[in-house]
N, C-alpha and C positions, 0 to 999 in steps of 0.2 A: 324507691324513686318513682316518681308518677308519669305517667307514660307524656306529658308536656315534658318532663325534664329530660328524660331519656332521648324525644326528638331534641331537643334543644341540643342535647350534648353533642348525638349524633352531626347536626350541620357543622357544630363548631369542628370536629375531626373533620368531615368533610371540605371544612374551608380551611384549616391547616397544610393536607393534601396539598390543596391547590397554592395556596403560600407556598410551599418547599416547592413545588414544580414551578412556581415561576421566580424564585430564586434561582432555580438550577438552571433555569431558559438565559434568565439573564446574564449568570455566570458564564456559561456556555459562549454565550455573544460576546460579552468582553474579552472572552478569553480568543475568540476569532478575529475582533478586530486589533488586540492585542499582538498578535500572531501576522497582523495581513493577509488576510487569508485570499488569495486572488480572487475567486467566486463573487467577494463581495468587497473589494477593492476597487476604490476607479483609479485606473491611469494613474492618474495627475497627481493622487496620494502615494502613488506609490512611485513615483517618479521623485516627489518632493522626501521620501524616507529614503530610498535607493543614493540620491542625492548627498545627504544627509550623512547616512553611513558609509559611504564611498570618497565621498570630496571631489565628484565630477557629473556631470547631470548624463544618463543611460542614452538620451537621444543621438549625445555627439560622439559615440563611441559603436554603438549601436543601430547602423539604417533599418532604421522598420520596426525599431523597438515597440509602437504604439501599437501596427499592426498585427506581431505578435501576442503582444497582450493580449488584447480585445478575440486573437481567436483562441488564444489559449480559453479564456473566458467561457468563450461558448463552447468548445469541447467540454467542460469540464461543467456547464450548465445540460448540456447533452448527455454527456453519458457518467458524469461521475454521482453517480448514488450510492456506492459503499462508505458508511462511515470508517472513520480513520481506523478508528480502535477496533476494527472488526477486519481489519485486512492483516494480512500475514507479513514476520520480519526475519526477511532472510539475509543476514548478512551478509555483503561481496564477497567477502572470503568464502563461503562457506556453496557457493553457488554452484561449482565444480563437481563438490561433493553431493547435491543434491541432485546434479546431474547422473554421477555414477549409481544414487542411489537406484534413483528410477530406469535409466538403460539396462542396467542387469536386476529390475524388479525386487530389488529389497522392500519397496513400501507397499503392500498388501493393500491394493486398491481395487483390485477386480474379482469376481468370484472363480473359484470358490477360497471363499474368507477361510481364515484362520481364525474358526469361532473362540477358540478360547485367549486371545488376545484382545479378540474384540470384544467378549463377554468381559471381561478384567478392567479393560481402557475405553472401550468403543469403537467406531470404525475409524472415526477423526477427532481426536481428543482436542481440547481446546489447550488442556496444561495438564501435565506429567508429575506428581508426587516426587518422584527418584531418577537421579540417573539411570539406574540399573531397569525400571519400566521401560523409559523413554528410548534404550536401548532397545529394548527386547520390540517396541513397536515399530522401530526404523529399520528391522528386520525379521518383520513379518512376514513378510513376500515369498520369504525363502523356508516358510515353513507351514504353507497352507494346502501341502498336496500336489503344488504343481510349480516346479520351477520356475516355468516361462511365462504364466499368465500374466504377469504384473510388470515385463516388460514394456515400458513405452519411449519411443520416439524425443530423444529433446536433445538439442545440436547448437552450438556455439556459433552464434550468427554474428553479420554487422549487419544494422538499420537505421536506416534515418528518421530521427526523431519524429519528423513530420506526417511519418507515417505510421506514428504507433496510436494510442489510442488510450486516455487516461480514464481510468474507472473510480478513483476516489475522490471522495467531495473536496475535503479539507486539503490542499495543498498552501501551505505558506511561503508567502513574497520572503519574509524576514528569516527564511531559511536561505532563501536564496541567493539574499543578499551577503549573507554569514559566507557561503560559496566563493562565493565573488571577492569577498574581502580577503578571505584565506588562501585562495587557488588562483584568483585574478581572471578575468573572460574568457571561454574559449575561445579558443581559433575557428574565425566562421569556415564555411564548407572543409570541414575538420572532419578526421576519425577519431574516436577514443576507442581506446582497446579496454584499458582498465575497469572496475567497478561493474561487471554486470547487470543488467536488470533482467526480470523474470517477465516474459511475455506467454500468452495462450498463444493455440494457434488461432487465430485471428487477431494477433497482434494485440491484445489487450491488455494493460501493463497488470503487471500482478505485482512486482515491488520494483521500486525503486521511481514513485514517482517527482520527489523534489530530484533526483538528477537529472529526469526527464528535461521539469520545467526550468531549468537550471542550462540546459542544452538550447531548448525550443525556445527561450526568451529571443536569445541571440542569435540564433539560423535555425530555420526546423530543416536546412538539409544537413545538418550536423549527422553523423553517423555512429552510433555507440555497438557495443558490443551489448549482446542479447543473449539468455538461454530459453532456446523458444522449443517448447513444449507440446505435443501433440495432443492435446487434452483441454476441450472445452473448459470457457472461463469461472462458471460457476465452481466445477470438480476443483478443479487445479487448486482455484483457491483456498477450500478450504483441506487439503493436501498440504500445500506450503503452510497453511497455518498450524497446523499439528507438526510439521517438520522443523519450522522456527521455532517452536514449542520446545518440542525435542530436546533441540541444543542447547535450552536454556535453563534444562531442569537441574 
């Protein structure tokens, strides 16, 4: 082949590249506004599907539903930079458990590590091959030399929504609305007990953000229950994501 065909072929794979990533862009998008994704949702579209799928418009049920929105918006234009798929899934059931995990130090997060767990899985595995690893990793803690290192602090709270703090980009309206249809509105200046969600200490949601928006639409002094965790946002997370991991191997 003569070095003119060799470049030639070279751009054609080069411009292939670029085809499939902007396939995948566009996919991407449709599949966001497909979703509703609030971030990039106005209002009035989402008032008009809420509508829609409900059989009554959110304003007359709802005082301040506009208002909310628009700030859910900007929270979520503020500080939500983690993609979806890269955030941790803890199930509610399972939140208790990941509390006792960590109060009595089963998850081997602090040194000194338990090298040969970690040399096996890593420190924070993304996914677990077997039950029988995933086990051996969610009680590491208690087999790194030191019993008490890997004790941390995380307590069964109430807080109001309005005070929490969403970190993921991707939240969907049409999730919320599914909420709505199935469970019907909360009760504004409400407690919920049920369902969990995972907060840092600084309040930054670690899961459970469609209950969040799901609460905050209709009163951000709504008050959920929280396991709020002593452990900066970055750690935590990807902590919870090896431990949803875990349970699912």
């Amino acid at each position: 082949m003569s070095r003119k065909h060799r470049k030639l072929s070279k751009q054609i794979k080069q411009l292939e590249k670029r085809l499939t990533r902007l396939e995948n862009a566009g996919h991407k998008l449709l599949m966001k506004r497909k979703e509703r994704e609030i971030s990039l949702t106005p209002v009035d579209d989402a008032l008009a599907y809420a509508g829609k799928k409900l059989g009554y418009d959110l304003r007359e049920r709802v005082p301040g539903f506009e208002i909310h929105y628009a700030n859910l918006q900007s929270l979520i234009s503020l500080h939500g930079e983690r993609e979806r798929r890269h955030m941790p899934v803890v199930h509610w059931r399972e939140v208790k458990r990941l509390q006792r995990a960590l109060v009595d130090g089963h998850l081997d997060i602090r040194p000194p590590f338990n090298e040969r767990v970690a040399k096996l899985l890593g420190r924070q595995p993304r996914q677990f091959d077997d039950q029988e690893l995933a086990a051996r990793w969610r009680t590491s803690g208690l087999r790194d030399g030191d019993p008490h290192d890997d004790m941390v602090e995380a307590e069964l709270v109430t807080v109001a929504v309005g005070d929490l703090t969403p970190i993921q980009a991707e939240i969907y309206f049409k999730k919320v609305v599914g909420k709505y249809r199935k469970h019907g509105l909360p009760e504004r200046n409400g407690v919920m007990h049920e369902k969990p969600l995972v907060i840092s200490r600084d309040n930054e949601i670690i899961d459970g953000h469609h209950r969040f928006a799901t609460f905050y639409l209709v009163d951000p002094t709504i008050e959920v229950a929280a396991l709020r965790v002593d452990i900066a946002t970055d750690r935590l997370l990807s902590i919870s994501r090896s431990y949803g991991a875990s349970l699912v191997a």
